[in-house]
C-alpha positions in Angstrom: 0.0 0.0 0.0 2.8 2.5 0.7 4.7 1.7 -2.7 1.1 2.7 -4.2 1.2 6.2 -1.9 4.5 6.9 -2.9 3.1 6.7 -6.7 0.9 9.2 -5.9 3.3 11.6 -5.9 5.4 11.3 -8.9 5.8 12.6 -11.5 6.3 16.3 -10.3 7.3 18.6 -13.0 9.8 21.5 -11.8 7.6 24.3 -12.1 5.4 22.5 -9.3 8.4 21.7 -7.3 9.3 25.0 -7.4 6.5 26.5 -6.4 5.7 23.8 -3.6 9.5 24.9 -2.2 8.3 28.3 -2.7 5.4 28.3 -0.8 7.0 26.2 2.5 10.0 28.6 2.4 8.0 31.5 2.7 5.1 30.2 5.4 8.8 29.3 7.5 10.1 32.8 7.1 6.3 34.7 7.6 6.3 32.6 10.9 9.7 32.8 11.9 9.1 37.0 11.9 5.8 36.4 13.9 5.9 38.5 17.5 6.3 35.4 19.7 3.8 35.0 22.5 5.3 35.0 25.9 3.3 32.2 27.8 3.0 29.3 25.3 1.4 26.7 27.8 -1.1 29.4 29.2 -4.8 27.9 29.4 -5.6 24.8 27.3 -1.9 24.6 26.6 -1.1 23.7 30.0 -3.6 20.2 30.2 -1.9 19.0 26.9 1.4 19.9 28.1 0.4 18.2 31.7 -0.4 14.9 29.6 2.4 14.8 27.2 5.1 15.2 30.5 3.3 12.0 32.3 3.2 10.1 28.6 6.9 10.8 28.5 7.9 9.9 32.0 5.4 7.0 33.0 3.7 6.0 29.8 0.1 7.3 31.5 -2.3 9.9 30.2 -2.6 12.2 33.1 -3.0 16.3 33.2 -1.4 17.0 36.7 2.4 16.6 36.6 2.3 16.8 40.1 2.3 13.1 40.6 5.0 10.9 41.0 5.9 7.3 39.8 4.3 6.0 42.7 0.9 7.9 43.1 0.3 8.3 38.9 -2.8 6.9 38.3 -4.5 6.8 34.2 -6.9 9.6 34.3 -9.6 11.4 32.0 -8.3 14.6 30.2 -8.0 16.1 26.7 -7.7 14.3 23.7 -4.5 12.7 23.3 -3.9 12.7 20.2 -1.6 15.9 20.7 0.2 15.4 23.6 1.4 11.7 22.4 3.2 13.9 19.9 4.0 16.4 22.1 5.7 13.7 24.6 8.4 12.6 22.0 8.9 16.6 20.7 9.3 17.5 25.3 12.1 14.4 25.6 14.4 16.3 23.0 17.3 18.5 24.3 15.9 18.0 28.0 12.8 20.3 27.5 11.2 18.1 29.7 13.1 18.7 32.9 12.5 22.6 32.7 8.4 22.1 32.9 7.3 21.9 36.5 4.5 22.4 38.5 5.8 25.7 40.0 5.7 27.7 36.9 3.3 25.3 34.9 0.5 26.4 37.1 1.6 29.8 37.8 3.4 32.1 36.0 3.8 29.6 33.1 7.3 28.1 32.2 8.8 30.7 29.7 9.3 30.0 26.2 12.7 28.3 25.9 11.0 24.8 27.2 9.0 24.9 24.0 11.1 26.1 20.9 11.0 22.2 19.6 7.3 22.6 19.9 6.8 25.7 17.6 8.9 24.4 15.2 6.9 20.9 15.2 3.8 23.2 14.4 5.2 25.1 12.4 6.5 22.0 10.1 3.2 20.4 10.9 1.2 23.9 8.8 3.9 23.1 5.8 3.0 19.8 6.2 -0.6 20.5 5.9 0.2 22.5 3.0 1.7 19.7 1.3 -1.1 17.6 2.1 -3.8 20.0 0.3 -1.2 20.0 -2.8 -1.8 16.6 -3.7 -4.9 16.2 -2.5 -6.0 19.1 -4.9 -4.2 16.8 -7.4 -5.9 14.5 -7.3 -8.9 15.6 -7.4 -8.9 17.8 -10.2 -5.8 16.8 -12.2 -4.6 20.1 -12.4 -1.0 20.7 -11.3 -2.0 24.7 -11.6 -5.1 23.8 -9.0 -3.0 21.8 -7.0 -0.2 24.6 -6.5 -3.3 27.1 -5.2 -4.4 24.4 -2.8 -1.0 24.2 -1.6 -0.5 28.2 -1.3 -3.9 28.5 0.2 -2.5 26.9 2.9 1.3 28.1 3.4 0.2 31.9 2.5 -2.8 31.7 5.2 -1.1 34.2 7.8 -4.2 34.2 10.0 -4.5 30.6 10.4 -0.8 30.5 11.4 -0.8 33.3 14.0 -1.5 30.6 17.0 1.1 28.5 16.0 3.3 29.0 19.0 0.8 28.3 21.4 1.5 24.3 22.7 -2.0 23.6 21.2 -3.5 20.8 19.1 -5.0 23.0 16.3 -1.3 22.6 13.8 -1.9 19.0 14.5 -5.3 18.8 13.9 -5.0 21.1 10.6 -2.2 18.7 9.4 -4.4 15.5 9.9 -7.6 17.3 8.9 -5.4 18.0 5.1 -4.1 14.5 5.0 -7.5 12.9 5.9 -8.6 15.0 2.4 -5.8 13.2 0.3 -6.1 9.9 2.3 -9.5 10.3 0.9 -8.9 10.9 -2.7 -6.3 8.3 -2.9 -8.3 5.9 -1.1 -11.5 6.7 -3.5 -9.4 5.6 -7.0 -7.8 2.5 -5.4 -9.7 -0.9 -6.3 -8.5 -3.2 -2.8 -10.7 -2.4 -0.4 -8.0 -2.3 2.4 -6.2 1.3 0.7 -9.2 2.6 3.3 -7.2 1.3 5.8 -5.3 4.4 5.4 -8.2 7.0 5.6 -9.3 5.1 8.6 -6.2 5.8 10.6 -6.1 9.4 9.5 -9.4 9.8 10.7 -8.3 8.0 14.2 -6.0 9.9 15.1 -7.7 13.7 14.0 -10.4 12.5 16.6 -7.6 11.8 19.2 -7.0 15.2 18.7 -10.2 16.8 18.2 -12.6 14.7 19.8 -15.8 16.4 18.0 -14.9 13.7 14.8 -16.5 11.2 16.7 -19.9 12.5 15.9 -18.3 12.9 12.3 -17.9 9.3 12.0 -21.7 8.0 11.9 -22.5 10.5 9.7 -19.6 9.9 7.5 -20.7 6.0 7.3 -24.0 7.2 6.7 -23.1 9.0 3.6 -21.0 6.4 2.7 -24.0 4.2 2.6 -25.6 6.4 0.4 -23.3 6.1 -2.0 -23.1 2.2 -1.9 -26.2 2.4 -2.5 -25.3 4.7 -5.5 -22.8 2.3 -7.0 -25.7 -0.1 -8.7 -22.5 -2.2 -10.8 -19.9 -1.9 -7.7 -21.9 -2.0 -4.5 -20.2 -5.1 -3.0 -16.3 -3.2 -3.5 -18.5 -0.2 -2.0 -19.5 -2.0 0.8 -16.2 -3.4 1.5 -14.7 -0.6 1.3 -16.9 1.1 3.7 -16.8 -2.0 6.2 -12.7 -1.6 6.4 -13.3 2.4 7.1 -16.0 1.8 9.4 -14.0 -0.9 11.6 -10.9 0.8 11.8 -11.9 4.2 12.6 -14.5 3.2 15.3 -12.3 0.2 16.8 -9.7 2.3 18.7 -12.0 5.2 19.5 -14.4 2.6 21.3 -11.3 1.0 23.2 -10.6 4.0 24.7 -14.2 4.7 25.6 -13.9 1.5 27.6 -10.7 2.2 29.1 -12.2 5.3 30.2 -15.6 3.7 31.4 -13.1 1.5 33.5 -11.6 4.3 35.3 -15.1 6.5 35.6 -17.7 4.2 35.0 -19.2 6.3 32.4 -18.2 5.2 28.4 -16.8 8.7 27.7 -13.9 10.1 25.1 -12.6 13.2 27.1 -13.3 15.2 30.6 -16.9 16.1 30.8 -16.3 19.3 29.2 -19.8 19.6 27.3 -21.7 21.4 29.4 -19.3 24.4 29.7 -19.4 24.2 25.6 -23.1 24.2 25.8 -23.8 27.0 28.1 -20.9 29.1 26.2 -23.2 28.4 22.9 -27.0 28.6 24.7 -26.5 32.1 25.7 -26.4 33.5 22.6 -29.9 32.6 21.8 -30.9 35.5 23.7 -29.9 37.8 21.5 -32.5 39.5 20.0 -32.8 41.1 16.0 -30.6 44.0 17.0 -28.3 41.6 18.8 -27.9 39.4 15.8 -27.1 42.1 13.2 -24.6 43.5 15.7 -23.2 39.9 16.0 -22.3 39.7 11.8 -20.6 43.3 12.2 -18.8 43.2 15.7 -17.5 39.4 14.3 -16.3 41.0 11.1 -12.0 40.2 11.0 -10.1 43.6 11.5 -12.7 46.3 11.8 -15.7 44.4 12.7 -15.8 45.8 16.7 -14.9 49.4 15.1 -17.8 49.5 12.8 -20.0 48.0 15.6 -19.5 50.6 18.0 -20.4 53.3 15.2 -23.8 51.5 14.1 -25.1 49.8 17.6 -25.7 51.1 21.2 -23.1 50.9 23.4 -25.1 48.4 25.6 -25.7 46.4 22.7 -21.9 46.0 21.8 -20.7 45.6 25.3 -21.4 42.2 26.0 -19.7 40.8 22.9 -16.4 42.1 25.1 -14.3 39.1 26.3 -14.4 40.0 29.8 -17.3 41.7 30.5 -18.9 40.4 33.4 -22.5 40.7 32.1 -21.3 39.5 28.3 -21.9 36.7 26.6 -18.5 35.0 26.9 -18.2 34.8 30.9 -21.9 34.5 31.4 -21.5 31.0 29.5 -18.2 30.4 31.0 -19.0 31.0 34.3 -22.8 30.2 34.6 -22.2 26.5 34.1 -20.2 26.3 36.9 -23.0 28.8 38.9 -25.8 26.3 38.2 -23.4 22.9 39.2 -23.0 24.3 42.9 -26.6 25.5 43.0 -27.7 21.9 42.6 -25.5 20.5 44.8 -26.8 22.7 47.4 -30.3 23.0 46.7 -31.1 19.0 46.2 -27.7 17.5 47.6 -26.7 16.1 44.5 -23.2 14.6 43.6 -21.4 16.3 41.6 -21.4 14.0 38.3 -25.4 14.1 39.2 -25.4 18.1 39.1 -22.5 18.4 36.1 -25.3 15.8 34.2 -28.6 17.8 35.2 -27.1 21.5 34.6 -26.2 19.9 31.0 -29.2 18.5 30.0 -31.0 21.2 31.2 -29.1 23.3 28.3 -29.9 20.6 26.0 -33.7 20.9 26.7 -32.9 24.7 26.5 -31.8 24.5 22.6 -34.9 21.5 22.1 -37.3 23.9 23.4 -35.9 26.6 20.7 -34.9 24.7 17.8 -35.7 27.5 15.2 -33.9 30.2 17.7 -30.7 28.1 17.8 -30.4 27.4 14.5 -30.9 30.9 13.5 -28.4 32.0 15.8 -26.2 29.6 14.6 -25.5 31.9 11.5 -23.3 34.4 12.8 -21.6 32.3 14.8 -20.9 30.2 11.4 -19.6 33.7 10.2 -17.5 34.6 13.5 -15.6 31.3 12.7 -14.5 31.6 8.9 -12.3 34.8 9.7 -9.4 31.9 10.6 -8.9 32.0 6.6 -7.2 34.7 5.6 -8.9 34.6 2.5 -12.0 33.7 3.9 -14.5 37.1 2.0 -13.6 34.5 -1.3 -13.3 31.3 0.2 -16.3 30.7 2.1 -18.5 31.7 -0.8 -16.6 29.7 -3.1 -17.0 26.6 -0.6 -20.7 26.9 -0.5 -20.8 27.2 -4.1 -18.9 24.2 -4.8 -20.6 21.9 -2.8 -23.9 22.9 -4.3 -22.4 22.2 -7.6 -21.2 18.9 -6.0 -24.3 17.4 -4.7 -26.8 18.4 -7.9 -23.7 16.6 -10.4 -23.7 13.9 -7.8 -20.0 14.4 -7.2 -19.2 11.5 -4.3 -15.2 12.3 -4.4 -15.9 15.8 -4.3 -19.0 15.6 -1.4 -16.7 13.3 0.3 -14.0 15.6 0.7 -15.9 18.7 1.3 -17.9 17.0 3.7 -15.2 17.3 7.0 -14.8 20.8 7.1 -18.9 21.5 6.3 -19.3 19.5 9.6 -16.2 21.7 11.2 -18.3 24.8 10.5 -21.6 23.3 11.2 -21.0 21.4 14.3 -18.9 24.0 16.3 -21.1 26.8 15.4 -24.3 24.6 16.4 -22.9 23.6 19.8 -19.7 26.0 21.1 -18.8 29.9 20.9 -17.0 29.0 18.1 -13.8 31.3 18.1 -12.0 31.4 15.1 -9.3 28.8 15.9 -11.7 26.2 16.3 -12.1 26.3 12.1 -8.6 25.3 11.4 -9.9 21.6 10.4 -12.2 23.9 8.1 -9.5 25.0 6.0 -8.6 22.0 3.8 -11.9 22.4 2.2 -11.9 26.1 1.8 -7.9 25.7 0.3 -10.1 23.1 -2.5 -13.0 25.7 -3.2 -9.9 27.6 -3.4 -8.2 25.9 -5.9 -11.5 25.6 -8.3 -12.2 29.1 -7.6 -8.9 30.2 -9.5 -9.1 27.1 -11.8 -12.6 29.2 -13.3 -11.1 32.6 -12.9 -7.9 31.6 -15.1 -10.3 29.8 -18.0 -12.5 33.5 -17.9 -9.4 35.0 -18.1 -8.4 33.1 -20.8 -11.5 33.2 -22.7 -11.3 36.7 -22.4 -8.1 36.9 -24.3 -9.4 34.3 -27.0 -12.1 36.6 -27.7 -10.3 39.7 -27.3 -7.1 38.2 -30.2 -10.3 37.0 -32.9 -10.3 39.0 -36.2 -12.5 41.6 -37.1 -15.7 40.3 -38.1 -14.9 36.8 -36.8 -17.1 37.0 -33.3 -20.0 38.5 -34.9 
């Protein structure tokens, strides 16, 4: 199967080496003349970091680092999917040994702990980059299409602005762009065990973003649609789907056990859900004025600028991080509110509190379907600004996977189909900051691609018709 991967990459001609080089050369230097931040393992940053030091040291997934060899026990935390990379990256150059528990949880450790770690991220967004240039490929054939998938990617400043941050989201762009070509490879092989390598793709970008889990029984739902397509091939379909299917779900069910064992509850990650949920509920209480205010203050650049000028002050206010009546800590903090007001009020545990105060934001969005879905809009919108190109690309995306599903395009729908349920699924049930939608860029770098694929043929067609003879167009 590799020796048939490997294929897939040759021939290149030297124009597209040249401009592949190109591109990775210049994301390195843009990067490289980024302002670092001072406090890489601030916030999230910290739990991976926490679980890659006790994968490195005792082989166990565990956030504190304040255990020892003796009292580690295996634990619930993030996805580890990140940190099992981050563990190898931390044992280089004895990184590890300056991360402690003093500064970890305090001031944070510096920067110098984690200059292996940028770099990994930053060769895992070249990577990525890569990744969309054959995929692009493959798909269309076109080695000019493929080189604007590929730049899509390396020229994206905005989506590499976070990229020294010790966070999964370089990771999880770099598996989200090689699930793509893992995809189209996969889709024009005939042995039904090439999906073995789209499978594992797809294991390990939901070991780092655990949201793919809810991907994957949609995915074998569409999947099933287009067996059912495939009148001549259906039982290669099937197959095919069947070796997917069992190795994608396989590992991510293990772990769901091995976590059942240690909680007694089948769960992927920390019960973080109901802080997502009451980050996401609160904005359907915005009202029309709200809502318009929400498109414009979300706007990349100028957005809070021209928000200021066109809405009431109270109106704009509570889109402010830290305002103690705005949206942000009123989700982030009323979860927690509503947890110890349970446990007081009815002396429940708290696993019976953390489960009541989230299904009470559950029946919240049930009891206003049409509200949440509406409201689901602009925070679709606040997301795509992670594409630096994201005023062409996000029409372009829509556009092309209308195009796809009237021609009946499966390779295309089936491609496209990961980052529509990035954008969909974050914006349905999170706040849905920008960062989130980095596993939405592969399929905005391929609406990319086909977007200057048609521009260059009206271009083109423009100078045919402009170079005709007198007489000749009439």
């Amino acid at each position: 199967m590799m020796r048939n991967v490997l294929a897939t990459l040759k021939p290149l001609g030297k124009s597209q080496v040249l401009w592949c080089v190109l591109g990775a050369i210049v994301c390195l230097v843009w990067m490289g003349t980024l302002r670092d931040t001072k406090h890489p393992d601030y916030a999230d940053a910290s739990q991976y970091i926490g679980i890659a030091v006790n994968l490195a040291k005792f082989g166990t997934v565990n956030e504190s680092i304040n255990a020892t060899a003796e009292t580690i026990k295996p634990a619930i935390g993030r996805e580890p999917g990140y940190p099992v990379l981050l563990s190898f990256v931390l044992r280089v150059n004895g990184s590890i040994d300056k991360i402690t528990p003093d500064c970890l949880y305090k001031d944070g450790c510096g920067t110098e702990p984690y200059t292996l770690a940028k770099w990994t991220n930053r060769i895992l967004i070249v990577g990525a980059g890569f990744a969309m240039f054959f995929a692009v490929r493959g798909i269309t054939g076109s080695p000019f299409a493929a080189i604007m998938g590929g730049m899509h990617i390396w020229l994206n400043h905005q989506a590499h602005k976070n990229h020294d941050y010790v966070i999964s989201d370089p990771l999880a762009l770099f598996l989200a762009s090689l699930l793509v070509f893992a995809i189209v490879w996969a889709w024009k092989q005939r042995n039904p065990l090439t999906w073995v390598f789209p499978g594992l793709t797809f294991v390990w970008l939901a070991f780092t973003k655990a949201i793919y889990i809810y991907f994957l029984p949609i995915a074998v739902l569409v999947g099933f649609m287009f067996v059912l397509m495939s009148k001549n091939n259906w039982r290669a379909s099937v197959a095919k789907l069947a070796v997917f299917t069992i190795v994608a779900a396989t590992p991510i069910a293990l772990w769901m056990d091995r976590n059942n064992d240690i909680t007694g509850s089948y769960q992927f990650t920390d019960s973080r859900g109901g802080i997502a949920l009451s980050t996401r509920v609160v904005f359907n209480d915005m009202d029309l004025t709200d809502y318009l205010a929400a498109f414009t203050y979300w706007t990349r650049g100028a957005g809070d600028g021209w928000a200021e000028k066109l809405f009431p002050a109270d109106v704009v206010k509570p889109f402010g991080w830290y305002e103690e009546d705005g949206y942000y800590l009123r989700g982030q903090l009323g979860f927690g509110k509503r947890v110890t007001q349970l446990i007081n009020s009815e002396g429940l545990s708290y696993t019976e509190a953390n489960d009541r105060a989230e299904q009470e934001l559950k029946d919240a969005i049930l009891s206003r379907p049409i509200k949440h879905l509406a409201t689901t809009l602009p925070l679709i919108y606040r997301g795509i600004w992670i594409d630096e190109f994201a005023a062409v690309t996000f029409p372009a995306f829509i556009v092309l996977l209308a195009v796809a599903l009237r021609r009946r395009n499966g390779l295309l729908i089936a491609v496209l189909l990961p980052s529509l349920f990035s954008l969909l699924f974050y914006a349905a049930f999170s706040l849905n900051v920008a960062r989130y939608q980095m596993t939405a860029l592969p399929g905005f770098a391929i609406a990319f691609a086909f977007l200057a694929m048609w521009a260059r043929t009206q271009i083109q067609n423009w100078r045919d018709r402009k170079n005709l003879p007198m007489g000749e167009g009439n």
